[in-house]
PyMOL Python script that loads the backbone (N, CA, C, O; Angstrom):
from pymol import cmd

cmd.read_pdbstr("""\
ATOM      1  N   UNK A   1      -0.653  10.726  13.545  1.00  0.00           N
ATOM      2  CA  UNK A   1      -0.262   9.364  13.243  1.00  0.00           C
ATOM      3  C   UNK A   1       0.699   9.304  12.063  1.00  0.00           C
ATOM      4  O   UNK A   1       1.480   8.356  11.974  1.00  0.00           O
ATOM      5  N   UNK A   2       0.676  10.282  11.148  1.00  0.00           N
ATOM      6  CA  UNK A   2       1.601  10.138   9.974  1.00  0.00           C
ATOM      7  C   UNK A   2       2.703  10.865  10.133  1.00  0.00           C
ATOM      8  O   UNK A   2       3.677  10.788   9.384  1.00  0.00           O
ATOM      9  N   UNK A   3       2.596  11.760  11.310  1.00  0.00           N
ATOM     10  CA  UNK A   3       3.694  12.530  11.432  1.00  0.00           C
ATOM     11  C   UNK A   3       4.481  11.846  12.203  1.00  0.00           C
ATOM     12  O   UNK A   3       5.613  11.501  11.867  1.00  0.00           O
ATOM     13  N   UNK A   4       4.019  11.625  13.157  1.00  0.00           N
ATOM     14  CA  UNK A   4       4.804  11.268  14.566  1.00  0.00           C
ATOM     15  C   UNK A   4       4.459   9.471  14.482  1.00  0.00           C
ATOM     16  O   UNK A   4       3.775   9.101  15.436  1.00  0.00           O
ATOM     17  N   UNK A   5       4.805   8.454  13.576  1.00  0.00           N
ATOM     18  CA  UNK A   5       4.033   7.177  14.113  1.00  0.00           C
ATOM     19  C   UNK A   5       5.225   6.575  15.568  1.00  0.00           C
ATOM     20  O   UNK A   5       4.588   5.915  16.389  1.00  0.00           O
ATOM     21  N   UNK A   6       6.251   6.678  15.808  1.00  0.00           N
ATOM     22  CA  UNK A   6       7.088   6.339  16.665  1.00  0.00           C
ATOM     23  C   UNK A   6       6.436   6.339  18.007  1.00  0.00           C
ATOM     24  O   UNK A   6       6.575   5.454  18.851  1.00  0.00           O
ATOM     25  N   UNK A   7       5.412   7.864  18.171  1.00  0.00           N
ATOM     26  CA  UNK A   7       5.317   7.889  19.252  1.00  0.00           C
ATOM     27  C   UNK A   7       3.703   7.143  19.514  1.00  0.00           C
ATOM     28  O   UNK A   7       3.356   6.912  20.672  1.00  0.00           O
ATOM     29  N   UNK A   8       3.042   6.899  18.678  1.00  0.00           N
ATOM     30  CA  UNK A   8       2.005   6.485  18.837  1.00  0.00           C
ATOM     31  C   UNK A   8       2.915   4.513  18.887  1.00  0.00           C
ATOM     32  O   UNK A   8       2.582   3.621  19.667  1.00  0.00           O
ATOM     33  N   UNK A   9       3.759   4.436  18.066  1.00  0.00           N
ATOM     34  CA  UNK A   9       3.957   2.786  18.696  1.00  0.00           C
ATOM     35  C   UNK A   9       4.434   2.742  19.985  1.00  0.00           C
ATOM     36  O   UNK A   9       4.299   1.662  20.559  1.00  0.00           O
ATOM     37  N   UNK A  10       4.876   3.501  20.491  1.00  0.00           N
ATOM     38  CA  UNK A  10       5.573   3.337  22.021  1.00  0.00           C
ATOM     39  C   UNK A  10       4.371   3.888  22.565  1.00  0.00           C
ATOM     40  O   UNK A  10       4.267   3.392  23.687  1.00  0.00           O
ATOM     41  N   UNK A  11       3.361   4.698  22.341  1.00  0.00           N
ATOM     42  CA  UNK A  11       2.323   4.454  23.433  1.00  0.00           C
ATOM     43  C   UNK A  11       1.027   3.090  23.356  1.00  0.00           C
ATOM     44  O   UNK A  11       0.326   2.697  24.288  1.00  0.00           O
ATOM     45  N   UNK A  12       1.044   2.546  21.767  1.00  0.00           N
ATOM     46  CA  UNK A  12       0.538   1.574  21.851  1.00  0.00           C
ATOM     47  C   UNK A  12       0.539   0.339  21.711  1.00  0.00           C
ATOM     48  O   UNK A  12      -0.318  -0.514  21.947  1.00  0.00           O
ATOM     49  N   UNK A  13       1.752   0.281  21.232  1.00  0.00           N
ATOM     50  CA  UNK A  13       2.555  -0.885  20.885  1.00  0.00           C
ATOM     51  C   UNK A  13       2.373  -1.743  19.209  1.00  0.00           C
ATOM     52  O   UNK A  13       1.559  -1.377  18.361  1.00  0.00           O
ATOM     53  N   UNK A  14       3.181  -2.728  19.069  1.00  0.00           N
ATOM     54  CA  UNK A  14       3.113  -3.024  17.619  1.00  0.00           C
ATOM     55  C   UNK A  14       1.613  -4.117  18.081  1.00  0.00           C
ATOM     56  O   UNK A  14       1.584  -4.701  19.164  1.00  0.00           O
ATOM     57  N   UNK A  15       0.891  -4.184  17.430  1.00  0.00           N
ATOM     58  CA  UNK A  15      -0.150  -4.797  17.119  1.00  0.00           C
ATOM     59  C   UNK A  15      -0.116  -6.307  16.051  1.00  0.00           C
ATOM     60  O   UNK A  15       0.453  -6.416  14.965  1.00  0.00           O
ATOM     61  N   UNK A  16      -0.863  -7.272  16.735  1.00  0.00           N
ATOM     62  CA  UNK A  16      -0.406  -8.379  16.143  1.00  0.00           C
ATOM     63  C   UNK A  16      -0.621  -8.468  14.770  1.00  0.00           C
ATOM     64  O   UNK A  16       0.168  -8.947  13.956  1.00  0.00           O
ATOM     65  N   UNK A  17      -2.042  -7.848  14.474  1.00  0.00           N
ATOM     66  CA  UNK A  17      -2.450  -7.882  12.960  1.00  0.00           C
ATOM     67  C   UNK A  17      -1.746  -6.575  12.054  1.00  0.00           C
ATOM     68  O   UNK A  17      -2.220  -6.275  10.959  1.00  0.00           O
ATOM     69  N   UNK A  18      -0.780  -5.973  12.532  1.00  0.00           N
ATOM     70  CA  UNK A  18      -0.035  -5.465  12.221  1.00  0.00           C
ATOM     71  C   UNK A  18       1.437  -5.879  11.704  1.00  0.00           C
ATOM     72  O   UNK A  18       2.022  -5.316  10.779  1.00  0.00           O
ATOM     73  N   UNK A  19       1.918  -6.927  12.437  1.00  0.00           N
ATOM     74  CA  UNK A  19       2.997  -7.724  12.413  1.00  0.00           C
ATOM     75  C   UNK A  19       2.204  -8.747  11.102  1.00  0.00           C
ATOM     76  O   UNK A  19       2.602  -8.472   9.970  1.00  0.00           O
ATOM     77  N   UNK A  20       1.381  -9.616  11.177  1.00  0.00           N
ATOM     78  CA  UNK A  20       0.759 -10.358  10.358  1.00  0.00           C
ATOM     79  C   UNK A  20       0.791  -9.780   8.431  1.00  0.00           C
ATOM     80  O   UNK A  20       1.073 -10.436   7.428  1.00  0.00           O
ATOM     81  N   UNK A  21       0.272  -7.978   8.621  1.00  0.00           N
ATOM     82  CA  UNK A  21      -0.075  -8.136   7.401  1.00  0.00           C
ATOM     83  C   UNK A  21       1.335  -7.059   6.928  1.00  0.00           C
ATOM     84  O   UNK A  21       1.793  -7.173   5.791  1.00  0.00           O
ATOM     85  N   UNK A  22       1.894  -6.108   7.850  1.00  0.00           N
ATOM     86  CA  UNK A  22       3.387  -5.555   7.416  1.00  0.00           C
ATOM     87  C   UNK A  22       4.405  -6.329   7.818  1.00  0.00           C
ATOM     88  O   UNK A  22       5.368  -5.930   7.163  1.00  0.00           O
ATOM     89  N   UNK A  23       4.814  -7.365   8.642  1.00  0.00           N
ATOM     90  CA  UNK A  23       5.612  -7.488   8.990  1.00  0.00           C
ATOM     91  C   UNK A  23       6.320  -7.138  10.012  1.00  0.00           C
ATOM     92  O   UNK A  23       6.366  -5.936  10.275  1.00  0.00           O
ATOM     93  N   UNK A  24       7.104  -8.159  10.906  1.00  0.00           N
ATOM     94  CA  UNK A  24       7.437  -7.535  12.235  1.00  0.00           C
ATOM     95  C   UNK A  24       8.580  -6.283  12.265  1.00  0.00           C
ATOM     96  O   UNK A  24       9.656  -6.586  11.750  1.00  0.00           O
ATOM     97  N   UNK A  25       8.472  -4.963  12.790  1.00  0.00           N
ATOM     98  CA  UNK A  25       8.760  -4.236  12.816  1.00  0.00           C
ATOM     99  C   UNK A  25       8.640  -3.244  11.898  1.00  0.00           C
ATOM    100  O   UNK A  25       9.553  -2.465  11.625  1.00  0.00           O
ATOM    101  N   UNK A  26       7.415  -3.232  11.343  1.00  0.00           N
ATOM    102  CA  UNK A  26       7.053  -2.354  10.823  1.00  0.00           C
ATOM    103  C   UNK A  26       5.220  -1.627  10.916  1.00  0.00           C
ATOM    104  O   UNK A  26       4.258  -1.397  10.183  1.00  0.00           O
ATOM    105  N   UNK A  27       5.766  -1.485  12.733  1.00  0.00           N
ATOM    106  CA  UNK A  27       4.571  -0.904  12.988  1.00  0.00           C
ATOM    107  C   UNK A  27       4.598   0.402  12.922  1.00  0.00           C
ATOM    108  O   UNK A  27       3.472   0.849  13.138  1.00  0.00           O
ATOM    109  N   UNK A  28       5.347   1.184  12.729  1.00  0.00           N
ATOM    110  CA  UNK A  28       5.147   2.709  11.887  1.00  0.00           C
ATOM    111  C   UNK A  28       4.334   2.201  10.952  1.00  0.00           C
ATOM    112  O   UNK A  28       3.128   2.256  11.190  1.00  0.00           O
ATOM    113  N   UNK A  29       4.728   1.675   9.854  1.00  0.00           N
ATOM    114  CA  UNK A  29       3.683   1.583   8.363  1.00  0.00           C
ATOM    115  C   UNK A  29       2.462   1.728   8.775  1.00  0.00           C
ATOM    116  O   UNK A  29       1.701   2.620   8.401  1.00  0.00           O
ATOM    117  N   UNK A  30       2.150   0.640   9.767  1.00  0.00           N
ATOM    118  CA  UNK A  30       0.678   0.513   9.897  1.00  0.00           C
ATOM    119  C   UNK A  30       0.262   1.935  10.405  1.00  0.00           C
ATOM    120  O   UNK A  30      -0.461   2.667   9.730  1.00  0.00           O
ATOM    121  N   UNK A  31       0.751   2.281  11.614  1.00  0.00           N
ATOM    122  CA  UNK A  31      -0.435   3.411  12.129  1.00  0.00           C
ATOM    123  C   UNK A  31       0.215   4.835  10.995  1.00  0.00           C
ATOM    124  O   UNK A  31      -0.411   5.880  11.169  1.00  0.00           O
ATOM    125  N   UNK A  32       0.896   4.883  10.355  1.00  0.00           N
ATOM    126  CA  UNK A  32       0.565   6.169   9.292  1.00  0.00           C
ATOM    127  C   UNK A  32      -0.167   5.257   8.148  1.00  0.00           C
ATOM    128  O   UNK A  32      -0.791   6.070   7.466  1.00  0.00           O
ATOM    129  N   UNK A  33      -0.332   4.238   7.740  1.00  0.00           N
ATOM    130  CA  UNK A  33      -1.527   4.077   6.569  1.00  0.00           C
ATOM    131  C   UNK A  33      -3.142   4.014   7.468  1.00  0.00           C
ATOM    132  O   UNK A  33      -4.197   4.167   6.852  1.00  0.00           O
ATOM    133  N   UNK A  34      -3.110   3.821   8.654  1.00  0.00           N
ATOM    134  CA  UNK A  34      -4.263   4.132   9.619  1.00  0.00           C
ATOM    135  C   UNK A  34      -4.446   5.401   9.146  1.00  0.00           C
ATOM    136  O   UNK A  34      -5.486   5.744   8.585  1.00  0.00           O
ATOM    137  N   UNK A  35      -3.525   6.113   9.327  1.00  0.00           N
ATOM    138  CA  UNK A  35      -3.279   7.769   9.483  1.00  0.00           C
ATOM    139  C   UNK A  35      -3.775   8.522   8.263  1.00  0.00           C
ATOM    140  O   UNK A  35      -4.292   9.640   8.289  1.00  0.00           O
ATOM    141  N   UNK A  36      -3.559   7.788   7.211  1.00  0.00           N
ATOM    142  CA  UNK A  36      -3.905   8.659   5.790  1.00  0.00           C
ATOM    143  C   UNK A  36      -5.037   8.439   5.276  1.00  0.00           C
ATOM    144  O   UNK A  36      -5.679   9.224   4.578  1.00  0.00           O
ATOM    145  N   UNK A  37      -5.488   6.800   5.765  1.00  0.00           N
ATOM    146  CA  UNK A  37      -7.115   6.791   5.938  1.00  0.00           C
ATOM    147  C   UNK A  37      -7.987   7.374   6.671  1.00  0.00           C
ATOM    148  O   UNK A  37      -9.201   7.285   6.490  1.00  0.00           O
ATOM    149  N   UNK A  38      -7.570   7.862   7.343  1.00  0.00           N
ATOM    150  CA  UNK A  38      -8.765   8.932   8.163  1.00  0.00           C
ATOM    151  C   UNK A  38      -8.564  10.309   7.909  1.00  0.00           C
ATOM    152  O   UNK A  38      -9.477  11.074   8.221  1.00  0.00           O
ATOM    153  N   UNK A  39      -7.450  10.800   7.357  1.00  0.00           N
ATOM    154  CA  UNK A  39      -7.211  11.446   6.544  1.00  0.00           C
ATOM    155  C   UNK A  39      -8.078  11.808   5.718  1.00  0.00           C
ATOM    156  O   UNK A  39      -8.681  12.875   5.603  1.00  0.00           O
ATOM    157  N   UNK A  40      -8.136  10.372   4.842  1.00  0.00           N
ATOM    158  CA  UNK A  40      -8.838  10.652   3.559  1.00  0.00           C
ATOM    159  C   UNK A  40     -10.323  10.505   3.718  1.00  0.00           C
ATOM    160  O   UNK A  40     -10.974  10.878   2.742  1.00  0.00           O
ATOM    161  N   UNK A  41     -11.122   9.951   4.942  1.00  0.00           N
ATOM    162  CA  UNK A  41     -12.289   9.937   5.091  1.00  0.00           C
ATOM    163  C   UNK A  41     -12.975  11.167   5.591  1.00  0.00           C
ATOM    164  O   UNK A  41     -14.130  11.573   5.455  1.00  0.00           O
ATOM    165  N   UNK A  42     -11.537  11.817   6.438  1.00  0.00           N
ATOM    166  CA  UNK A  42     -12.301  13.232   6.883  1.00  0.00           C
ATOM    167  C   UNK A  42     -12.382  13.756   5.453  1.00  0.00           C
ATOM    168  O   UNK A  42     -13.497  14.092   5.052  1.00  0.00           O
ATOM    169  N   UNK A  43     -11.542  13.844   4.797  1.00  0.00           N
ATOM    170  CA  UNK A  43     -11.846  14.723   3.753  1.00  0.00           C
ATOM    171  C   UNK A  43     -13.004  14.795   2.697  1.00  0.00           C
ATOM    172  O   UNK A  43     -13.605  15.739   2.184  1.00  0.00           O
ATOM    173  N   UNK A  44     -13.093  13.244   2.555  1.00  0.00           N
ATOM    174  CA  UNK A  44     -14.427  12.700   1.960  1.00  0.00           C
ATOM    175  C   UNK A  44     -15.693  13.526   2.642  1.00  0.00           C
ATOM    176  O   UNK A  44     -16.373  14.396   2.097  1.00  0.00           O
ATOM    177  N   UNK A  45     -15.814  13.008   3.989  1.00  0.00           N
ATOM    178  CA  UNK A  45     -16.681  13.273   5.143  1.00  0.00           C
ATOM    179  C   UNK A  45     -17.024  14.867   4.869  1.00  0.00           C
ATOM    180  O   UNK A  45     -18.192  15.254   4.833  1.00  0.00           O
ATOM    181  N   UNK A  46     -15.786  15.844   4.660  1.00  0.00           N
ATOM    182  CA  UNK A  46     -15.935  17.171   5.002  1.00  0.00           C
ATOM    183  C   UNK A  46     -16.680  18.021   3.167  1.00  0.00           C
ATOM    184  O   UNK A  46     -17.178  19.144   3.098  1.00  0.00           O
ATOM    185  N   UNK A  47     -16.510  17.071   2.012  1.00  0.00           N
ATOM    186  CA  UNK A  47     -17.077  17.404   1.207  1.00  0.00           C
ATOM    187  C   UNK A  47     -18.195  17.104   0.656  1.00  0.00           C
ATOM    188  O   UNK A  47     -18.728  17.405  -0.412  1.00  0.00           O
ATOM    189  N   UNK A  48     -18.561  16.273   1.810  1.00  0.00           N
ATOM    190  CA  UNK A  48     -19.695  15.277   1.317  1.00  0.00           C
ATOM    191  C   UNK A  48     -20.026  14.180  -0.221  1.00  0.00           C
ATOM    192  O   UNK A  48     -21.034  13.944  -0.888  1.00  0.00           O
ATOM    193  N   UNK A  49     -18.419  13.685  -0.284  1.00  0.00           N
ATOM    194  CA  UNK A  49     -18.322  12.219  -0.777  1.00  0.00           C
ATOM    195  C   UNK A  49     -19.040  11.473  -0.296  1.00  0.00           C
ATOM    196  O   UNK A  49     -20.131  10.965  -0.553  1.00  0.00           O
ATOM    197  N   UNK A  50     -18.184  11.438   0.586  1.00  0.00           N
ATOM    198  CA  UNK A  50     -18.577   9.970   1.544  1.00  0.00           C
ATOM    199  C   UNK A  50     -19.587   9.067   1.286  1.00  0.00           C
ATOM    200  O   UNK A  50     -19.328   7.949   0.841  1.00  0.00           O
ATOM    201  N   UNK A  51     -21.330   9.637   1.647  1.00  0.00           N
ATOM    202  CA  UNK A  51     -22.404   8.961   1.597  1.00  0.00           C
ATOM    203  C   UNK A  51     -22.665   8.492  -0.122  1.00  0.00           C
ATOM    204  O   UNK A  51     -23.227   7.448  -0.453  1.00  0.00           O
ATOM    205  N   UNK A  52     -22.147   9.466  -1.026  1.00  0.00           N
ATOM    206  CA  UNK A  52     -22.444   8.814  -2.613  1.00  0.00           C
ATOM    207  C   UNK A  52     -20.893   7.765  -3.130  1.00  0.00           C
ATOM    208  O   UNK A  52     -20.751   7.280  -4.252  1.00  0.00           O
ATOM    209  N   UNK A  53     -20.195   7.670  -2.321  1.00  0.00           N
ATOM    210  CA  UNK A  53     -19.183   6.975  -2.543  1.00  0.00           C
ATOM    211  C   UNK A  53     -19.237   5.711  -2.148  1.00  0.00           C
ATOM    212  O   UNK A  53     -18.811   4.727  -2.751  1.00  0.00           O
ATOM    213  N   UNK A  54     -20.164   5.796  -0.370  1.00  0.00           N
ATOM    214  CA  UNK A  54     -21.067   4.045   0.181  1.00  0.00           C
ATOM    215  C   UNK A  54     -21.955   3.926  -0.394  1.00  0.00           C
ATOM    216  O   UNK A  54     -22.091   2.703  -0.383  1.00  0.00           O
ATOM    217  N   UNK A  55     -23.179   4.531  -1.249  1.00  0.00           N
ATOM    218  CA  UNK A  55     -24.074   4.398  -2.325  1.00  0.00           C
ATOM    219  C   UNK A  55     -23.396   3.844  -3.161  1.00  0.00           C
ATOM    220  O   UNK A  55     -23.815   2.731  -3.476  1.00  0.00           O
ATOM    221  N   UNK A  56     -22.811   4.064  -3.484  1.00  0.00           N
ATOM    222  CA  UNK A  56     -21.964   3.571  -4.971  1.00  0.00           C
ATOM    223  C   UNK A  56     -21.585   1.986  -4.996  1.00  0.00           C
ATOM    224  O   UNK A  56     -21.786   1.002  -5.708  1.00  0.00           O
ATOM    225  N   UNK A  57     -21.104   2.236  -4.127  1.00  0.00           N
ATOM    226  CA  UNK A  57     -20.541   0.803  -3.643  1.00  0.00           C
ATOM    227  C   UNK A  57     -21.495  -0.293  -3.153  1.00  0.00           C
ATOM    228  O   UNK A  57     -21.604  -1.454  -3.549  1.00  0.00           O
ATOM    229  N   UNK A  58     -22.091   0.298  -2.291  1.00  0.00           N
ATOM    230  CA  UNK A  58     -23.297  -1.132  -1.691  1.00  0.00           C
ATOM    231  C   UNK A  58     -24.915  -0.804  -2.376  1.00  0.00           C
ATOM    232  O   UNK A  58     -26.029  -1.197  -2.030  1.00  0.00           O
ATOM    233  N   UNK A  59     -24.508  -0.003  -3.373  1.00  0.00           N
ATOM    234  CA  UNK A  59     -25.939   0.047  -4.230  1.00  0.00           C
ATOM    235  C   UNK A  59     -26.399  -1.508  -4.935  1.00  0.00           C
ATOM    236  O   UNK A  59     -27.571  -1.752  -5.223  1.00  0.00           O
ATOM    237  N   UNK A  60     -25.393  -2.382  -5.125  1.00  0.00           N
ATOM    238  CA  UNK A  60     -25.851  -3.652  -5.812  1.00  0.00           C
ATOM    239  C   UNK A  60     -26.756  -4.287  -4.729  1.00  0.00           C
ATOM    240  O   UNK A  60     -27.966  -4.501  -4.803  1.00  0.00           O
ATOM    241  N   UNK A  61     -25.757  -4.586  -3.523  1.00  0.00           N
ATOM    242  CA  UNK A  61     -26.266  -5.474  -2.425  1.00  0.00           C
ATOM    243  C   UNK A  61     -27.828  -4.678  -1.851  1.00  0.00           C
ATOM    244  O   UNK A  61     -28.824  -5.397  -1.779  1.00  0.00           O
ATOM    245  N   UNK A  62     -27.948  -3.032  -1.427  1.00  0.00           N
ATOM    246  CA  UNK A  62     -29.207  -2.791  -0.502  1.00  0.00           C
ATOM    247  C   UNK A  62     -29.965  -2.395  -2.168  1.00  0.00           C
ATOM    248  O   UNK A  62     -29.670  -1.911  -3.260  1.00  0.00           O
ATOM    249  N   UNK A  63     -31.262  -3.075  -1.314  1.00  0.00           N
ATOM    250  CA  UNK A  63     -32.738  -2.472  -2.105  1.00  0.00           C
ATOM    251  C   UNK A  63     -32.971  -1.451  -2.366  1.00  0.00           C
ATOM    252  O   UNK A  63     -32.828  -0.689  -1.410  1.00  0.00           O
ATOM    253  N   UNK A  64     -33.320  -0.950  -3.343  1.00  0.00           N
ATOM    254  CA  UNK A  64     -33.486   0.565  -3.689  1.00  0.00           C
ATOM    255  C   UNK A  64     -35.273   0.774  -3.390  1.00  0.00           C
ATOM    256  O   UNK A  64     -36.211   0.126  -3.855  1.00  0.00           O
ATOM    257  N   UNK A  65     -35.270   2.312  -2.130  1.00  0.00           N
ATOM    258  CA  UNK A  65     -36.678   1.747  -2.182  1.00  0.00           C
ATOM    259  C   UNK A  65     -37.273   3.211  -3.044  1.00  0.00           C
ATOM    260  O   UNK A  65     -38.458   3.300  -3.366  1.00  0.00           O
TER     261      UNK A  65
END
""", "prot")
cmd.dss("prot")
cmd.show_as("cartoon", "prot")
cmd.util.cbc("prot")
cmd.orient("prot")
């Protein structure tokens, strides 16, 4: 997706909430910032961030039991 986004818009087209929050014709942007977020979650994911990073975050809102 970050390499190639051209070909992922011609196979999926520009997306409305894409147009909405980049602007029309700039559906590359969107699917490579798609692209660097999953990116960055595998990487999270693969060091085991991830779960103390959603702790972190929704520790106010869930009950600690």
């Amino acid at each position: 997706m970050v390499l190639k986004p051209r070909w992922f818009l011609a196979m999926i087209g520009e997306q409305a909430w894409s147009i909405k929050v980049f602007g029309h014709g700039h559906g590359t942007t969107a699917y490579q910032t798609i692209g660097i977020i999953v990116i960055l979650v595998g990487f999270l994911l693969m060091f085991g961030f991830f779960p103390k990073i959603i702790t972190s975050i929704f520790s106010s809102i869930l009950p600690t039991a």
